[in-house]
C-alpha positions as CSV (number, residue, x, y, z in Angstrom):
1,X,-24.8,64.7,-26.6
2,X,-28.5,63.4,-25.8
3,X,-29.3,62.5,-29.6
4,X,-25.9,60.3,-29.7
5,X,-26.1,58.1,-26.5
6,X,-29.1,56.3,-28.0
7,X,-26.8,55.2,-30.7
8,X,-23.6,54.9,-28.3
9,X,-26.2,52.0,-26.1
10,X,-27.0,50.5,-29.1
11,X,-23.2,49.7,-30.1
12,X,-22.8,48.9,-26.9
13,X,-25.5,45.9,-26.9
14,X,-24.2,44.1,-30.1
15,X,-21.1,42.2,-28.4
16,X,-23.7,41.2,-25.4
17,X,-25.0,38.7,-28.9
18,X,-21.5,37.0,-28.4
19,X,-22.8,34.2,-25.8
20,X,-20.1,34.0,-22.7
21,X,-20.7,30.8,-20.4
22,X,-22.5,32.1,-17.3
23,X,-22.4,29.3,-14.7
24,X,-26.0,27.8,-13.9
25,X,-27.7,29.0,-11.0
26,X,-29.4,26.2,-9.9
27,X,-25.9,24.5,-9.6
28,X,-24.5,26.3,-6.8
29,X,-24.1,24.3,-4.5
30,X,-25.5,25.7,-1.0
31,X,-25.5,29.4,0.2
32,X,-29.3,29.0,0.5
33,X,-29.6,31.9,2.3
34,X,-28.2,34.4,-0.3
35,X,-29.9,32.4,-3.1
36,X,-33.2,33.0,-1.7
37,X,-33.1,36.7,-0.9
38,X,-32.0,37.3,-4.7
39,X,-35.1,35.0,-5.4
40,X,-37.6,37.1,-3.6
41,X,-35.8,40.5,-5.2
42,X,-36.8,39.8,-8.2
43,X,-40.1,38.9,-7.6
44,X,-40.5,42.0,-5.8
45,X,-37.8,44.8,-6.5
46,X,-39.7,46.7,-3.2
47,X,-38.1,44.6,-0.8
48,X,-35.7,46.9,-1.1
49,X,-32.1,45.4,-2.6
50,X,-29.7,42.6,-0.3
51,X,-27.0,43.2,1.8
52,X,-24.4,39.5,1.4
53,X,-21.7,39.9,4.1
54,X,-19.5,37.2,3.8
55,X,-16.1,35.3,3.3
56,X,-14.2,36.0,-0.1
57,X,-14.7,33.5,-2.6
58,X,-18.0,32.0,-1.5
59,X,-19.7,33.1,-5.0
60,X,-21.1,36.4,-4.1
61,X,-20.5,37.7,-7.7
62,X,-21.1,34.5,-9.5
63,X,-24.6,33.9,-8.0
64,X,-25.8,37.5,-9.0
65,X,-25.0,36.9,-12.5
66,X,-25.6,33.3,-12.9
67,X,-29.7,34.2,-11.3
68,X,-29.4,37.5,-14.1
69,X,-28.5,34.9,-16.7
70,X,-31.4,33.0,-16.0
71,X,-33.8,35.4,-15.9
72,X,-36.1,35.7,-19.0
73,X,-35.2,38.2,-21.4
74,X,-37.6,41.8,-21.0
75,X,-39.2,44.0,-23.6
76,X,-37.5,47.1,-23.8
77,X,-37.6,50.4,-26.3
78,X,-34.7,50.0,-28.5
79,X,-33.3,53.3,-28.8
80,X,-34.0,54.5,-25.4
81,X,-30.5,54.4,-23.0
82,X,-32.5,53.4,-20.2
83,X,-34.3,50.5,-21.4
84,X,-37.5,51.9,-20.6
85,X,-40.9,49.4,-20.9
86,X,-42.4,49.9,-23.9
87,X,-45.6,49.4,-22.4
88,X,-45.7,50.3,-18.6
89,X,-45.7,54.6,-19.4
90,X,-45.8,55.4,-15.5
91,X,-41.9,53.5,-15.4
92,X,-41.1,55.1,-18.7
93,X,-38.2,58.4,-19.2
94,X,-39.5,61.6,-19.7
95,X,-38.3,61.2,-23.3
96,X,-40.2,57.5,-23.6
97,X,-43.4,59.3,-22.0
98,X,-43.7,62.3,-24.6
99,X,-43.3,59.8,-27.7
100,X,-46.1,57.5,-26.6
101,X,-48.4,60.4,-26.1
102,X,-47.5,61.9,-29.3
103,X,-48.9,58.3,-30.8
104,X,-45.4,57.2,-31.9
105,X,-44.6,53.4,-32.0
106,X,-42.0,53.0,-29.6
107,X,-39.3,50.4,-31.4
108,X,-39.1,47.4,-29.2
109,X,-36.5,44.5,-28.5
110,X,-35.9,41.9,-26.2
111,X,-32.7,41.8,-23.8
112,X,-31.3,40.1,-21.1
113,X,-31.6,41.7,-17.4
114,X,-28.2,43.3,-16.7
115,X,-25.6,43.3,-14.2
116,X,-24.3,46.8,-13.7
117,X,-20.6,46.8,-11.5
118,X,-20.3,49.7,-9.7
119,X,-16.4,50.4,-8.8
120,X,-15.2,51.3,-5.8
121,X,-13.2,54.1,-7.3
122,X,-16.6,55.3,-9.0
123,X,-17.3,59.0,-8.9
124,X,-20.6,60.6,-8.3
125,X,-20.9,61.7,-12.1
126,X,-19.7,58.2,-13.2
127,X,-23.0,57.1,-11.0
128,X,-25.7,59.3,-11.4
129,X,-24.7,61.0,-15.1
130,X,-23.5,64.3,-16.1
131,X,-25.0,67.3,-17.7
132,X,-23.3,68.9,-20.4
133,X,-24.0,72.8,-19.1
134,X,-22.2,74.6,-21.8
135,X,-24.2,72.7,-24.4
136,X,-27.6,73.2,-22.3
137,X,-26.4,77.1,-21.9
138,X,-25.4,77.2,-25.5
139,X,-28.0,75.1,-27.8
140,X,-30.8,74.7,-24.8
141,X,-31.1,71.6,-24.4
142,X,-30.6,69.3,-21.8
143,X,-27.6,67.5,-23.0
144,X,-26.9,64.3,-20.4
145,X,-24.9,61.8,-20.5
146,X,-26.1,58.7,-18.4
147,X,-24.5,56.9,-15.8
148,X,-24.4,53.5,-14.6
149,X,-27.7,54.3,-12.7
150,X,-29.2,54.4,-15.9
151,X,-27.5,51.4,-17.2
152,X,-29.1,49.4,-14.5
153,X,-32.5,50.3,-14.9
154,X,-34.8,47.1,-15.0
155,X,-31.3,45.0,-13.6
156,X,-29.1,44.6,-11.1
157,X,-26.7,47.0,-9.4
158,X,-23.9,44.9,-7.8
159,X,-21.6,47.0,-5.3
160,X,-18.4,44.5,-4.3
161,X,-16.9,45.7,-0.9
162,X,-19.9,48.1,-0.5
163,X,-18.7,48.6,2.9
164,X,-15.6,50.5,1.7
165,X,-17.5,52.5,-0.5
166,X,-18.1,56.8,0.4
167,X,-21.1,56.9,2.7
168,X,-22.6,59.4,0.5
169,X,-22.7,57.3,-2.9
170,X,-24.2,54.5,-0.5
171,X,-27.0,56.9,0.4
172,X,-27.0,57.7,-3.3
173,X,-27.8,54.8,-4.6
174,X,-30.4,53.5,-1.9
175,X,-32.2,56.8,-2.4
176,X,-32.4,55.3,-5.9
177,X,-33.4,51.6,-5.2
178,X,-36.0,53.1,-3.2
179,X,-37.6,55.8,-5.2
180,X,-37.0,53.7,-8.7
181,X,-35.8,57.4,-9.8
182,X,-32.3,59.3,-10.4
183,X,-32.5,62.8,-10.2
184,X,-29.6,64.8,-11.8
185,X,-29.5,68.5,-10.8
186,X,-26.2,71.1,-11.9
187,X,-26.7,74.9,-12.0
188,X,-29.9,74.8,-12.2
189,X,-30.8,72.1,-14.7
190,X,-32.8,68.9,-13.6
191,X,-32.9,66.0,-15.0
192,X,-35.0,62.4,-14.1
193,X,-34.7,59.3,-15.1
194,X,-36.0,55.9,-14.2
195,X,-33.6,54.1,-12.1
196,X,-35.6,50.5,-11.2
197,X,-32.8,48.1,-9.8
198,X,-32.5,45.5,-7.7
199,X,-29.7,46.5,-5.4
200,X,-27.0,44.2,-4.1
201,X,-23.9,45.1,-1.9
202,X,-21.4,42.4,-0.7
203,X,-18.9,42.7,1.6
204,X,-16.2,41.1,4.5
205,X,-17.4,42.0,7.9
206,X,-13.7,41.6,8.6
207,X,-13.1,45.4,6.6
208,X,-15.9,46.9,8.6
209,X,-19.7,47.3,8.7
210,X,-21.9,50.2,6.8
211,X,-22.6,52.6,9.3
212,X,-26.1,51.5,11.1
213,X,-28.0,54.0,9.2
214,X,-26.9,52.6,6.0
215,X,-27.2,49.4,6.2
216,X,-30.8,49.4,8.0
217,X,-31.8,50.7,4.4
218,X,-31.1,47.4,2.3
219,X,-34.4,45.0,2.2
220,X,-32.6,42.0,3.8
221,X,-29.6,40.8,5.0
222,X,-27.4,37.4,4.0
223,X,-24.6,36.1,5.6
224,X,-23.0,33.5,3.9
225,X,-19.8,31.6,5.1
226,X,-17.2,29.0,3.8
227,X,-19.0,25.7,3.5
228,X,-17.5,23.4,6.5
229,X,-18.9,19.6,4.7
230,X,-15.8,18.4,3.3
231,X,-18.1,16.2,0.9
232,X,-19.8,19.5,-0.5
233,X,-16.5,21.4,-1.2
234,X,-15.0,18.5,-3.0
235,X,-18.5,18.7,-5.0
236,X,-18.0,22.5,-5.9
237,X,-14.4,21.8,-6.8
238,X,-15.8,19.0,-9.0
239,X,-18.8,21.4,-10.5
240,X,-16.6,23.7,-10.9
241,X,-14.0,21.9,-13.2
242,X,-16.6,20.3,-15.3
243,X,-18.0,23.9,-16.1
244,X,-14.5,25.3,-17.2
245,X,-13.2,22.3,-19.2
246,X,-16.5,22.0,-20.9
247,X,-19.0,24.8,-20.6
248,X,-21.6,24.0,-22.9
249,X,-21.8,20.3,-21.6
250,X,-22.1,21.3,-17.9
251,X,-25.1,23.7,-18.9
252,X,-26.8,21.2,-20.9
253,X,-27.1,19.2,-18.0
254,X,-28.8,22.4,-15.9
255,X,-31.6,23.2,-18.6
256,X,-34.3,21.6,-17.5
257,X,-33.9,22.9,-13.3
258,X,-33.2,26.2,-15.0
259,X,-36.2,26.3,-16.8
260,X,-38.6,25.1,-14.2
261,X,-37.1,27.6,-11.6
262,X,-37.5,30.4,-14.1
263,X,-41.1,29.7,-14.8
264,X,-41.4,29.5,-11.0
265,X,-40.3,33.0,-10.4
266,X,-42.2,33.9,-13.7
267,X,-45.4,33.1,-12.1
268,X,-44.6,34.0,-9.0
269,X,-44.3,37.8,-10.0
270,X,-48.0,37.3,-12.4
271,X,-49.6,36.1,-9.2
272,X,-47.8,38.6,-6.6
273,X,-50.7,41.2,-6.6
274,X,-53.0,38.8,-5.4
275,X,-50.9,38.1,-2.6
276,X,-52.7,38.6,0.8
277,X,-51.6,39.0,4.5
278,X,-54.3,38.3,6.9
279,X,-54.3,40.5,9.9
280,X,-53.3,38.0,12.7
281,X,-50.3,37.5,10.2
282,X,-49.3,41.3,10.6
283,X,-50.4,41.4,14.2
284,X,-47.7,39.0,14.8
285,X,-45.2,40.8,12.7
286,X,-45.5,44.4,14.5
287,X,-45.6,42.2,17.7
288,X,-42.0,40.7,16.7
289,X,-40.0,43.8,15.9
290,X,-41.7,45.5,19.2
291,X,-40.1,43.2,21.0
292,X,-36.9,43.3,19.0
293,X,-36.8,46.7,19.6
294,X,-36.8,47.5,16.1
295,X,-36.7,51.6,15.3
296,X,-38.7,52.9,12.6
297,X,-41.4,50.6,10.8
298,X,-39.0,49.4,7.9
299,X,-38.8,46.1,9.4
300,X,-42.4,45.6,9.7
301,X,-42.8,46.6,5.4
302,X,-40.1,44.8,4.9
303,X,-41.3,41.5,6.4
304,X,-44.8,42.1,4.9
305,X,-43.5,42.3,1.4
306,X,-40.9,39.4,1.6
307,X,-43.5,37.2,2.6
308,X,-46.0,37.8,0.1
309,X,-42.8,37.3,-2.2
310,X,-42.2,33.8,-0.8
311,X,-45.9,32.7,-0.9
312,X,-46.0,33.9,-4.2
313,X,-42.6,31.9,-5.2
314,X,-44.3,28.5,-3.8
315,X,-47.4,29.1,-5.9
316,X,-50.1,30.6,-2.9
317,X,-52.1,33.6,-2.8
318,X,-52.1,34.1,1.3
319,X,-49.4,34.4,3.4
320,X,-48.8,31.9,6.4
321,X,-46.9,31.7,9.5
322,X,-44.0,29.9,8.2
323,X,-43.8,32.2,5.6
324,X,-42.8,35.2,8.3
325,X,-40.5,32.6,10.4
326,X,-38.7,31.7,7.0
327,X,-37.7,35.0,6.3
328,X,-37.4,36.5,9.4
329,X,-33.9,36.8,10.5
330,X,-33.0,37.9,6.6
331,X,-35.2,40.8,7.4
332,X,-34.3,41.7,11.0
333,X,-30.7,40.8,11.8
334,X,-29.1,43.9,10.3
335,X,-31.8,46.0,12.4
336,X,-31.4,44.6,15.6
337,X,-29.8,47.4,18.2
338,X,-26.0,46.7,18.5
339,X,-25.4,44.6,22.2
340,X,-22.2,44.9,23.7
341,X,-22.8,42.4,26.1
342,X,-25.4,40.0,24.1
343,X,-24.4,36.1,24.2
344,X,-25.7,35.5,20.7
345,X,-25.6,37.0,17.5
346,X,-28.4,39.1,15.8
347,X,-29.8,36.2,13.8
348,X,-30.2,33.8,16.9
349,X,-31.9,36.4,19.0
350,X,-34.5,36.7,15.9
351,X,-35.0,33.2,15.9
352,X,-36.2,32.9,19.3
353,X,-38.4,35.7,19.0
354,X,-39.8,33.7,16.2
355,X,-40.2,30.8,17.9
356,X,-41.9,32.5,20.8
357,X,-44.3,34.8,18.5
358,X,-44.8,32.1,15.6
359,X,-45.1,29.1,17.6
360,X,-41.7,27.4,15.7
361,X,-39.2,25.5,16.2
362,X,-36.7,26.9,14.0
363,X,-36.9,30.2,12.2
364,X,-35.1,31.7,9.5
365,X,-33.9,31.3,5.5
């Protein structure tokens, strides 16, 4: 079962060389918010995935696959179901690992970064993978068949609804996002596997909110609502006809801002490790989620690492002020103790922290 999935992937990949129009990302037309905390995902998977709680139809889906799309493709071994590195052993599967040390040349190709769907409906199994036991009790091996954790490694996980999903696949897959590893255990049997994904999860407040525990897991947090400029709707009305009548033509006209933001988050991830944050800079972050009450020290990591991500996405090597204030209330607003009796939402109470700590006049994405 473990020797044929290898070749199972590889039919799988062929129709992905049948080119479907993916609408441009850098023609979506506001939602600035959401489009930057995808941004700074990529450049650093640690921040730890993106909660978009929104309004249906404001492009929650379209904008994951259309930044996806326009993503470089990645070097990845070509018989390997998880699309291991064929370079970086320390992110490679077990499998991956023991070839390179044996001295085998690991076949390569290129691909593009995936979008994995995960279904509400999903089981556990379909998630995570199964173990065939009566083949591993039988022959003694460890057959597994992998799941769509494994399918997303080095991609994205998109969860629509997220906040109707089970509770426990929820904490399933942040344990993932977080530790970059699936672990598979039945009767005994263990199995690993690299499970590197940026983690999205989308969802109408109006069908409820992941439980508090939950949802103080994901990095940041976008809200995103139905555009009220009547000039900028007829414009995505407009965009959007042009794209369906005529695909190719409407992404002609998006190739040269495609390719400068994808150089832009391109070097941004090269220069990311030399990234610093002075101490006054983290003095004032501690200082801001003390007085937002904050539990834990998630919020504080959090900040740190978005920030670097944004200096390194404008092309600087040292964090600033304004890069804190910026991303601020993505960071904080899903952390922020529940008030019944507060006057203003999460993201306005941030912002005047902000203002206060940062010395500005107006924080956030």
């Amino acid at each position: 079962m473990t020797q044929a999935q290898p070749s199972n992937h590889s039919e799988r990949r062929q129709p992905a060389q049948i080119k479907v129009p993916t609408y441009p990302f850098t023609a979506i037309i506001g939602q600035e918010e959401m489009k930057l905390a995808l941004i700074l995902n990529v450049i650093d998977p640690r921040v730890g995935g993106v909660m978009i709680m929104g309004d249906r139809g404001t492009g929650k889906s379209t904008t994951v696959r259309a930044l996806a799309e326009l993503l470089p493709e990645v070097p990845s071994v070509a018989d390997c179901p998880f699309g291991c590195h064929p370079e970086k052993t320390s992110e490679m599967c077990p499998s991956c690992r023991e070839r390179t040390a044996a001295g085998e040349a690991l076949p390569m190709t290129y691909r593009k970064t995936r979008v994995v769907d995960l279904p509400l409906g999903a089981t556990e199994d379909r998630v995570c993978g199964t173990i065939d036991i009566q083949k591993a009790l039988a022959e003694g091996v460890k057959a597994f068949e992998p799941g769509l954790l494994a399918q997303a490694n080095r991609g994205f996980l998109y969860v629509d609804e997220v906040n109707l999903l089970d509770d426990h696949l929820v904490d399933v897959l942040l344990d993932s996002a977080a530790s970059g590893v699936n672990v598979v255990e039945r009767e005994g049997i263990s199995i690993r596997h690299p499970a590197r994904f940026v983690l999205v999860g989308s969802g109408n407040p109006e069908e409820g909110e992941l439980r508090p525990q939950l949802l103080d897991r994901f990095g940041l947090h976008a809200q995103i609502r139905t555009l009220r400029d009547a000039q900028k709707r007829v414009a995505i009305i407009r965009s959007r006809s042009d794209f369906d009548n005529e695909p190719e033509t409407f992404i002609e006209k998006f190739e040269a801002p495609q390719a400068d933001l994808q150089a832009k988050i391109t070097r941004a991830k090269e220069i990311l490790g030399d990234v610093t944050v002075g101490d006054d800079v983290l003095l004032k972050i501690a200082q801001l989620c003390i007085e937002l009450e904050i539990d834990g020290h998630r919020g504080e990591l959090v900040l740190a690492r978005t920030a670097k991500a944004l200096a390194a996405f404008e092309g600087r090597t040292e964090v600033c002020d304004d890069d804190v204030a910026r991303i601020a209330v993505l960071g904080l607003r899903h952390r922020l103790r529940k008030d019944p009796l507060a006057t203003m939402d999460n993201g306005r109470r941030v912002q005047e922290k902000v203002a206060q700590i940062f010395g500005v006049e107006k924080a956030g994405a």
